[in-house]
C-alpha positions as CSV (number, residue, x, y, z in Angstrom):
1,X,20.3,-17.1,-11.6
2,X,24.2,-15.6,-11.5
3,X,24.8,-13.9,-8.6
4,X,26.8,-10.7,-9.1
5,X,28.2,-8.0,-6.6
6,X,26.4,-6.7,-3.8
7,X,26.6,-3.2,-5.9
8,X,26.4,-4.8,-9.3
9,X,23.0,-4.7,-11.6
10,X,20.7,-7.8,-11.2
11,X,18.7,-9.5,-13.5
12,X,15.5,-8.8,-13.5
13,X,13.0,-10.6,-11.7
14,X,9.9,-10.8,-13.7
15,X,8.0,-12.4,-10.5
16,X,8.5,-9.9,-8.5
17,X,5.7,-8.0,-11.3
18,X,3.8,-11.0,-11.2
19,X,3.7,-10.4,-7.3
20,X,3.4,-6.7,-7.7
21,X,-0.3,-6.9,-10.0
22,X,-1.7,-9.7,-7.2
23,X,-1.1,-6.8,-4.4
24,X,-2.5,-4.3,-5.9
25,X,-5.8,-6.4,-7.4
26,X,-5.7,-7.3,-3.5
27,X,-6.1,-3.5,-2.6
28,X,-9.1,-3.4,-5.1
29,X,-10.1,-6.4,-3.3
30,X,-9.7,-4.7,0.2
31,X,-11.2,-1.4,-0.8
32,X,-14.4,-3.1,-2.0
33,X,-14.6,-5.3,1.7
34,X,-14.3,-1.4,3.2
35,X,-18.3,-0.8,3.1
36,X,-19.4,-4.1,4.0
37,X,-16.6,-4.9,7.1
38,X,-14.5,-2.8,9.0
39,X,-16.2,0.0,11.5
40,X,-13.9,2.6,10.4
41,X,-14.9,5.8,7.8
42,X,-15.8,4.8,4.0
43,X,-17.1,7.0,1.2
44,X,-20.0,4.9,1.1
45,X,-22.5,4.0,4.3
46,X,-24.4,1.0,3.8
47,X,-25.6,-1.5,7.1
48,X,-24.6,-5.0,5.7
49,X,-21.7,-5.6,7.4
50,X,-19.6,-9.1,8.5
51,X,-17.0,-9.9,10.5
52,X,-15.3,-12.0,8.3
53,X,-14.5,-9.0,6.1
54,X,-13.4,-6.9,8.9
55,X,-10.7,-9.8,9.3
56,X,-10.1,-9.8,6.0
57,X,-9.5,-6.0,6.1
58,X,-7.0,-6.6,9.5
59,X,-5.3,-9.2,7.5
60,X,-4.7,-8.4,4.5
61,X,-3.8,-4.4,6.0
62,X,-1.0,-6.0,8.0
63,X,1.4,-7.0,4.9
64,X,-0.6,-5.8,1.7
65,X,1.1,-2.4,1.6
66,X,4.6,-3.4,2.7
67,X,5.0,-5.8,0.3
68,X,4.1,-3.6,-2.3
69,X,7.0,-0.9,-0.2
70,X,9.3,-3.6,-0.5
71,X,9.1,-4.5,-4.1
72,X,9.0,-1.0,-5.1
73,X,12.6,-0.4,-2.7
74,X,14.0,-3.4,-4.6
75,X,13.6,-1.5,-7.8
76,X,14.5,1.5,-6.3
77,X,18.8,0.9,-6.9
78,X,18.6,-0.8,-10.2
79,X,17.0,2.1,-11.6
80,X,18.7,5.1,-9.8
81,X,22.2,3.2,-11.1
82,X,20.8,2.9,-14.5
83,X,19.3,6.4,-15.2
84,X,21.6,8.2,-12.6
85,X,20.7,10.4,-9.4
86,X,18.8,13.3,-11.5
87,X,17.2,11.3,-14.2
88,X,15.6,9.4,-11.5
89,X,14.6,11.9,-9.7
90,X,13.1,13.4,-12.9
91,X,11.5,9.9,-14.1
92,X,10.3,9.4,-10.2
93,X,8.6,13.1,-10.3
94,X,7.1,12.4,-13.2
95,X,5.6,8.9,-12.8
96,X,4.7,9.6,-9.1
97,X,4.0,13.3,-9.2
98,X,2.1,14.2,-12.0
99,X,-0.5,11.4,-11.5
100,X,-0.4,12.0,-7.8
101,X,-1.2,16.0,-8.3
102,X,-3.8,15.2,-11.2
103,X,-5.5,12.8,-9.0
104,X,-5.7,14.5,-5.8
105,X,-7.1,17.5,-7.6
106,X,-9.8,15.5,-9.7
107,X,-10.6,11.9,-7.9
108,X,-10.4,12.7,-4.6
109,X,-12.4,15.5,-4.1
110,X,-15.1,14.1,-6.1
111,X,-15.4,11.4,-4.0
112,X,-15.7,13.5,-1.1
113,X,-18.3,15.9,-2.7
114,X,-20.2,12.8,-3.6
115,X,-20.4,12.2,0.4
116,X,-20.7,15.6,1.1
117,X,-23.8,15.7,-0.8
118,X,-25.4,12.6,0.3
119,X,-24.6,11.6,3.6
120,X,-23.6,15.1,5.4
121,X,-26.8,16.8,5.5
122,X,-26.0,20.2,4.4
123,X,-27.7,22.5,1.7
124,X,-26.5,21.4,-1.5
125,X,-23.7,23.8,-3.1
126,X,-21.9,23.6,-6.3
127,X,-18.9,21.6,-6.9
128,X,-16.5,24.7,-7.4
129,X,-17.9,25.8,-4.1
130,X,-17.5,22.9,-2.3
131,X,-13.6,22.3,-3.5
132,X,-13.0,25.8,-2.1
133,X,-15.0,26.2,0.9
134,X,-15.2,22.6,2.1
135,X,-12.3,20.9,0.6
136,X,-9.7,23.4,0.6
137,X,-10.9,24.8,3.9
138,X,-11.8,28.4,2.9
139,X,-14.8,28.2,4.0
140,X,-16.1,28.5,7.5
141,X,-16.1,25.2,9.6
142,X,-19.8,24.3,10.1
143,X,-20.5,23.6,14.6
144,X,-22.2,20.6,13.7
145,X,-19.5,18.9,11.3
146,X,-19.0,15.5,10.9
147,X,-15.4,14.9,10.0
148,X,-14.1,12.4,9.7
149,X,-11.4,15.8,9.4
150,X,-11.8,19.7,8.7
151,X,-11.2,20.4,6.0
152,X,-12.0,17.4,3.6
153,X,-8.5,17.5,1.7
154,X,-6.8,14.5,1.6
155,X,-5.4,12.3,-0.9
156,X,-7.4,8.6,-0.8
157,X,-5.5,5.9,-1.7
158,X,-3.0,8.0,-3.2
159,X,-0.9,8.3,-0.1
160,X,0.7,5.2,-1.3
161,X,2.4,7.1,-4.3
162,X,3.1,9.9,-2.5
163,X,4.8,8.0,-0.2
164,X,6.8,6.3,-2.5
165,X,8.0,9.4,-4.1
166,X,9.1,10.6,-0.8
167,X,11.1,7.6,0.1
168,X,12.7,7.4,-3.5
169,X,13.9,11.0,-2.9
170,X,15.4,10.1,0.6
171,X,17.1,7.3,-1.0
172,X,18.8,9.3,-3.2
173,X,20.0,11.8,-0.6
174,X,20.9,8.7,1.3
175,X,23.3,7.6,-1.8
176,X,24.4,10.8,-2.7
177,X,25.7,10.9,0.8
178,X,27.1,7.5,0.9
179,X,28.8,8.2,-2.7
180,X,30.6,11.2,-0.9
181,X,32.1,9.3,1.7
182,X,33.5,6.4,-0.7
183,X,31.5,3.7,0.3
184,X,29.3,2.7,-3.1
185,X,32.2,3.4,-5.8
186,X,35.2,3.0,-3.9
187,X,34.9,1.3,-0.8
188,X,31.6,-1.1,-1.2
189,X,30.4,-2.6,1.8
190,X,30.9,-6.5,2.0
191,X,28.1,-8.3,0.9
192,X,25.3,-9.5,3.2
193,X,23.8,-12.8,3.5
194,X,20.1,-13.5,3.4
195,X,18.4,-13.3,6.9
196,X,17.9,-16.4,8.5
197,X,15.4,-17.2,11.4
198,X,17.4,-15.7,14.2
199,X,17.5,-12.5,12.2
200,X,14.2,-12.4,11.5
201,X,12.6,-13.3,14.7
202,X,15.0,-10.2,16.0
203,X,13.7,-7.6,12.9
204,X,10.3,-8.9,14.3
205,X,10.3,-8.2,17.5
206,X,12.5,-4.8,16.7
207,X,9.6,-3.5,14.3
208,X,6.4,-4.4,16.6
209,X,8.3,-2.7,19.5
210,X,8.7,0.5,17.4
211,X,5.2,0.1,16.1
212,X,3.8,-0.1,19.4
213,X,5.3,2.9,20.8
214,X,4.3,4.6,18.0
215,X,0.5,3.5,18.3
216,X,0.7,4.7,22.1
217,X,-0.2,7.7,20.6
218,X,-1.0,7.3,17.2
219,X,-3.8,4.6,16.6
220,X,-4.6,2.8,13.4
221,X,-6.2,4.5,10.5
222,X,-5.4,7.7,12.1
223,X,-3.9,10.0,9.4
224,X,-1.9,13.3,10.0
225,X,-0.3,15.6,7.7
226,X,3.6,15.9,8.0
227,X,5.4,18.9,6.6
228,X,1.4,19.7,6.1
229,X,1.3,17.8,3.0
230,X,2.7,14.6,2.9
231,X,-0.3,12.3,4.4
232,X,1.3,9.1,6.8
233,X,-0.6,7.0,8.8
234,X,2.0,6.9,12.1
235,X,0.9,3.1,13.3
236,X,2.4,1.4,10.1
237,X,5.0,4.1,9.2
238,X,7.5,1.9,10.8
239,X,6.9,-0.8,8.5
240,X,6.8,0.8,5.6
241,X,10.5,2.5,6.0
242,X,11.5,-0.7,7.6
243,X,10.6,-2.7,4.2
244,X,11.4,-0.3,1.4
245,X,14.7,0.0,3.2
246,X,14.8,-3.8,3.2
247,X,14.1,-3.8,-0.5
248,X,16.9,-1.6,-1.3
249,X,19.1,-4.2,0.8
250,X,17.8,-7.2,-0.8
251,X,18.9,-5.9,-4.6
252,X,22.1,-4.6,-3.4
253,X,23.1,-7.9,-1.3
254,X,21.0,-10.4,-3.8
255,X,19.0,-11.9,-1.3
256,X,16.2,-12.9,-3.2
257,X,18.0,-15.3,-4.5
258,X,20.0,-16.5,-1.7
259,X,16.8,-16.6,0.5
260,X,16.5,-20.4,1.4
261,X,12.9,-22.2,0.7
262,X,13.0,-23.4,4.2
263,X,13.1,-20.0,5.4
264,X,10.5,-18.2,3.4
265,X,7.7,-21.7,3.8
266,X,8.3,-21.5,7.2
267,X,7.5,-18.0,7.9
268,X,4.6,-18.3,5.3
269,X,3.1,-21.0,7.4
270,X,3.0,-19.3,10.2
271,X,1.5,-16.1,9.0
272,X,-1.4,-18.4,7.1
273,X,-1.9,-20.2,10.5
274,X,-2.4,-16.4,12.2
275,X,-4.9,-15.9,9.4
276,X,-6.5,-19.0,9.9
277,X,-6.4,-18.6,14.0
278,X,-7.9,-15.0,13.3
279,X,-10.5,-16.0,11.1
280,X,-11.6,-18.8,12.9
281,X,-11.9,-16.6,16.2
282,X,-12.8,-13.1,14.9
283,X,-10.7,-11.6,17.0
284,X,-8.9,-9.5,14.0
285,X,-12.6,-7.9,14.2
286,X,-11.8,-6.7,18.1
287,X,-8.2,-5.3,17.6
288,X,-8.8,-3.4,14.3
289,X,-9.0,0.0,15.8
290,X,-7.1,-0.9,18.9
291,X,-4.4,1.8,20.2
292,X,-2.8,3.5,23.0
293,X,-0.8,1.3,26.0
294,X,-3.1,-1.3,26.0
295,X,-2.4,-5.3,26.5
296,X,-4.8,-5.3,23.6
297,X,-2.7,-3.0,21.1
298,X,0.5,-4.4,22.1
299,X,-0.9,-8.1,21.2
300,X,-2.5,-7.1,17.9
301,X,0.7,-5.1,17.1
302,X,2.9,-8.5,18.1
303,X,0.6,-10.3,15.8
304,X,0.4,-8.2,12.8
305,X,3.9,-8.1,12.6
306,X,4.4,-11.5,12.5
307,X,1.8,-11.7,9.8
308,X,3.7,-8.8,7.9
309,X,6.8,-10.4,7.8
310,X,5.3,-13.9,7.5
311,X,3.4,-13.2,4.4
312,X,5.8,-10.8,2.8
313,X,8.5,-13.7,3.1
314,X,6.6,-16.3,1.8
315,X,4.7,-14.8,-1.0
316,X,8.5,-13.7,-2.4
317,X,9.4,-17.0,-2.1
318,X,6.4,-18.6,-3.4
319,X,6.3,-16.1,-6.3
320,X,10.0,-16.9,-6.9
321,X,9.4,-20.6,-7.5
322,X,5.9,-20.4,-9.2
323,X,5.4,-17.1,-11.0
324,X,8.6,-16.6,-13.1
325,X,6.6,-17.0,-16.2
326,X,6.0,-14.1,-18.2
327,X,4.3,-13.7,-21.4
328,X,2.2,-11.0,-23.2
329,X,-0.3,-11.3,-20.9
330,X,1.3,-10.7,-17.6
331,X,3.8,-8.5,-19.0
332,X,0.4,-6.1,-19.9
333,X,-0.7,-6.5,-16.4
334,X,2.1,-5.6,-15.1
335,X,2.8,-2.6,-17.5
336,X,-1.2,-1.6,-16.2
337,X,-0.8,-2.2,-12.6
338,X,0.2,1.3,-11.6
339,X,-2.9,2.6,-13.5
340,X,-5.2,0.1,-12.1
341,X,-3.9,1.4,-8.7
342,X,-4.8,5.2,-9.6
343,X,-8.0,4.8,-11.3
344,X,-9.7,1.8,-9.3
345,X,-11.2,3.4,-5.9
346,X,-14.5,5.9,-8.6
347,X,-15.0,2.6,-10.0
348,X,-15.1,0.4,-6.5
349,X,-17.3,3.3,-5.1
350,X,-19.4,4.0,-7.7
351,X,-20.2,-0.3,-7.4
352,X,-20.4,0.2,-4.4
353,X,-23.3,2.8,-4.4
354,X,-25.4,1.0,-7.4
355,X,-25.5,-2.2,-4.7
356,X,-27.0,0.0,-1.9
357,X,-30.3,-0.9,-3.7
358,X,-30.2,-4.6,-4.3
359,X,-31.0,-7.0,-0.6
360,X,-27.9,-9.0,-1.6
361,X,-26.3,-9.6,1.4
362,X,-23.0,-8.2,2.6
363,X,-21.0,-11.5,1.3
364,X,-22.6,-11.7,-1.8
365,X,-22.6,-7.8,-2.5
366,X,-18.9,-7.5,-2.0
367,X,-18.2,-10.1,-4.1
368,X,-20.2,-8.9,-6.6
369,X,-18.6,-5.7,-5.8
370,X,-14.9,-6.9,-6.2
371,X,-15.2,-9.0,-8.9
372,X,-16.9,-6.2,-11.3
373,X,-14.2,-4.1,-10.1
374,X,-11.6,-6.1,-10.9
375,X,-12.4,-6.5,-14.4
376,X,-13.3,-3.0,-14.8
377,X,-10.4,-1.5,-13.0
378,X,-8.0,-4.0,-15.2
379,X,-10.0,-3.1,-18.2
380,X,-9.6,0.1,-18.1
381,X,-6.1,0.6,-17.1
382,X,-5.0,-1.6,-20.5
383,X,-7.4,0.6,-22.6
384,X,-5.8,3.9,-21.5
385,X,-2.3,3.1,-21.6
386,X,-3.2,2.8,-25.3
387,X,-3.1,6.5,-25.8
388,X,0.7,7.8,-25.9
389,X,0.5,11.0,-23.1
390,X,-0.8,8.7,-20.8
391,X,1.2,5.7,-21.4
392,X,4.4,8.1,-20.7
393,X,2.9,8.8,-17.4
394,X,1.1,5.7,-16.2
């Protein structure tokens, strides 16, 4: 592949779409472990649980998302340079805003009536009443409520996109300020070279440090609102930034392609060994919800950092050298990801509560589980992108 200037356009790289639809079939994947595995709060209740999918939850949690940051952050430039500073910010609002608004309205809160409803013990009420009252918060707080927050708004596995619109619009300001002072059309900063170990062992330790004094106060899977709307989980905030911006300098300094084999096995070798070591243990069971100033938080912090980088590394440059193909089938998948990403948590849920009946257990079920959602998730995403006003959005 020809290398071109750190602020020149780069071919594109059709792996890293190949790379994109196997993260996000791996959130479907992790969101149908969620009733079956980890301790924390799930739309659906249901008492088959193992530990091997709690890991599997901890594992996968500590890279899945930040890969899928820095793939987006790599495409971030190359667009923004192509389509300019307001038609980006215009294509960005309307592929991230419009589905993110629609959804939040419509999916989310009938997830959350649905566990209103059947695991809260209140009267029943109507839907409207329930969006207003209970959802929106209009309503009166009930003494005995349950949580897991008051009132029920928030935005489900659309944080992601949220997210992602918010950091597209800070990289903008970011390069409308660096185009002011001269440094992207006249003065271009020298190009970079790919990290090597020493620089990675340094961003490492730099990242879990941040992410531990973070998780001091903020633990994992706690949520807040910032700017009361914009919903972040604090613990892996750090990462996220930290690989979107890295993203953004891997297109502008080429270092996909520069990134040596060596480099990227090794760290992947190391994060499968974690895996294996957590698996093999179940200790990624014990430090899920860990937080505060604990040995125990700073050790699971130290360790899912390594696996972060470790897998994000390796999976680039294992995609990079066997994933380049790209023919009409992956080319659909990839055009459908994004959809399968808004549409697939009804469907995983909604499997979810038709295997609350059967005595499979929690192994089989969430297989059963995943694999059905998969398929239907998938599915569906390539039958609606065959009507035109949702193709332009999705």
């Amino acid at each position: 592949m020809k290398s071109e200037s750190p602020t020149g356009a780069r071919p594109y790289l059709h792996y890293l779409d190949n790379l994109r639809v196997a993260m996000i079939l791996m959130v479907v994947v992790h969101h149908a472990a969620q009733a079956y595995g980890p301790p924390d709060w799930w739309y659906v209740h249901d008492d088959r649980h193992t530990g091997v999918l709690a890991t599997l939850s901890a594992v996968g949690g500590a890279f899945r998302m930040s890969l899928l940051f820095f793939v987006a952050g790599y495409l971030v430039p190359r667009s923004a340079d192509r389509r300019g500073a307001w038609g980006f910010a215009r294509g960005r609002l309307r592929r991230l805003g419009i589905p993110f608004l629609v959804g939040a309205a419509t999916i989310i809160p009938a997830l959350m009536y649905v566990y209103y409803i059947r695991y809260r013990g209140y009267p029943p009420i109507s839907f409207p009443r329930y969006y207003v009252e209970v959802f929106l918060g209009f309503g009166q707080r009930p003494a005995d409520w349950s949580g897991p927050i008051w009132p029920d708004l928030q935005f489900g596995h659309l944080w992601f996109i949220q997210n992602l619109l918010v950091l597209s619009l800070l990289y903008l300001a970011a390069r409308a300020l660096a185009h002011r002072a001269g440094r992207i059309t006249h003065r271009p900063a020298p190009p970079l070279p790919a990290p090597g170990h020493r620089a990675l062992v340094a961003f490492t330790l730099t990242l879990a440090a941040v992410a531990f004094l973070v998780r001091i106060r903020y633990p994992l899977d706690e949520w807040v609102p910032v700017a009361e709307f914009i919903q972040a989980e604090p613990a892996r905030l750090a990462q996220y930034v930290a690989f979107f911006t890295a993203g953004v300098l891997a297109y502008r300094h080429d270092w996909l392609t520069g990134l040596p084999r060596r480099v990227g096995y090794t760290w992947l070798a190391v994060g499968v060994a974690l895996a294996v070591a957590l698996f093999a243990t179940g200790t990624g069971t014990s430090f899920f919800a860990t937080g505060g100033a604990s040995p125990a938080s700073a050790c699971w912090t130290l360790v899912e950092t390594i696996l972060c980088v470790g897998f994000c590394l390796g999976l680039l440059t294992l995609f990079r050298d066997v994933a380049t193909g790209h023919n009409r089938l992956t080319r659909a998948l990839a055009d459908s990801s994004y959809t399968v990403y808004i549409i697939h948590l009804p469907i995983v849920v909604a499997l979810q509560f038709a295997f609350t009946h059967t005595t499979l257990p929690a192994l089989a079920a969430f297989a059963a589980v995943a694999g059905l959602a998969v398929v239907a998730s998938t599915g569906a995403a390539l039958l609606s992108r065959r009507v035109p006003i949702l193709r332009s959005l999705l």
